[in-house]
N, C-alpha and C positions, 0 to 999 in steps of 0.2 A: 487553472488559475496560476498567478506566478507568485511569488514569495518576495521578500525587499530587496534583495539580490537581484531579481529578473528571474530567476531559475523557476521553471515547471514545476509546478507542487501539484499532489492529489489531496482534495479535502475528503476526508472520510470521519464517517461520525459511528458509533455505536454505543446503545444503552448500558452495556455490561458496567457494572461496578470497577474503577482501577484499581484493585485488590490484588496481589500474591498474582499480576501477570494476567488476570485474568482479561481486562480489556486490550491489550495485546495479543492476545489470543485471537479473540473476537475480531479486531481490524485483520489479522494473518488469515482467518478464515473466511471471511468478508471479499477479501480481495484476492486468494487462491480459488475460490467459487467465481465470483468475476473475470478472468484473467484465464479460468482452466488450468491452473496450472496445481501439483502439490503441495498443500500445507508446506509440509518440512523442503520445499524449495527456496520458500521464504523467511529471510531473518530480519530481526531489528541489528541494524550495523551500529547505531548509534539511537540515542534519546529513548531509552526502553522506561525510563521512568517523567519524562517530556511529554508536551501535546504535540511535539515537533518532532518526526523522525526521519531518519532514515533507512531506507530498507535495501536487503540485497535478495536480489531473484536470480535462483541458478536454471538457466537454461539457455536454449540457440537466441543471441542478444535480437535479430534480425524479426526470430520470429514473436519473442516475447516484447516488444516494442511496438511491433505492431496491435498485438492484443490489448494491451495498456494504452497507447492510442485510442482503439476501437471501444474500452470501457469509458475512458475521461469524454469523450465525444458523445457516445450515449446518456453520459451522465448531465452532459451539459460545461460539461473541465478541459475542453479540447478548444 
């Protein structure tokens, strides 16, 4: 999906309670289990308290774009 900007956005939902980080949590492992990639690879860059974020994934940009591709497509977001 894209955002009002035009920019690529991923919609992600998860039940967890927004409590003390915990649904942030929940989205970071959500989409490190998706993506294959590690938890602590991904941060919230911005909006950690937001239903709007932004997030930073450390690793090869080539091949982790491809992955995040291949999830939004699966998911129906591509």
């Amino acid at each position: 999906m894209a955002d009002v900007d035009g920019r690529r956005a991923l919609k992600v939902a998860v039940t967890t309670i927004p409590e003390g980080g915990k649904a942030n949590a929940a989205v970071i492992a959500l989409l490190a289990k998706s993506w294959r990639v590690p938890k602590s690879s991904i941060t919230i860059q911005s909006g950690a308290a937001a239903q709007r974020k932004i997030l930073r994934v450390k690793g090869d940009a080539s091949d982790l774009k491809q992955r995040i591709e291949a999830s939004m497509t699966e998911a129906g977001n591509g």
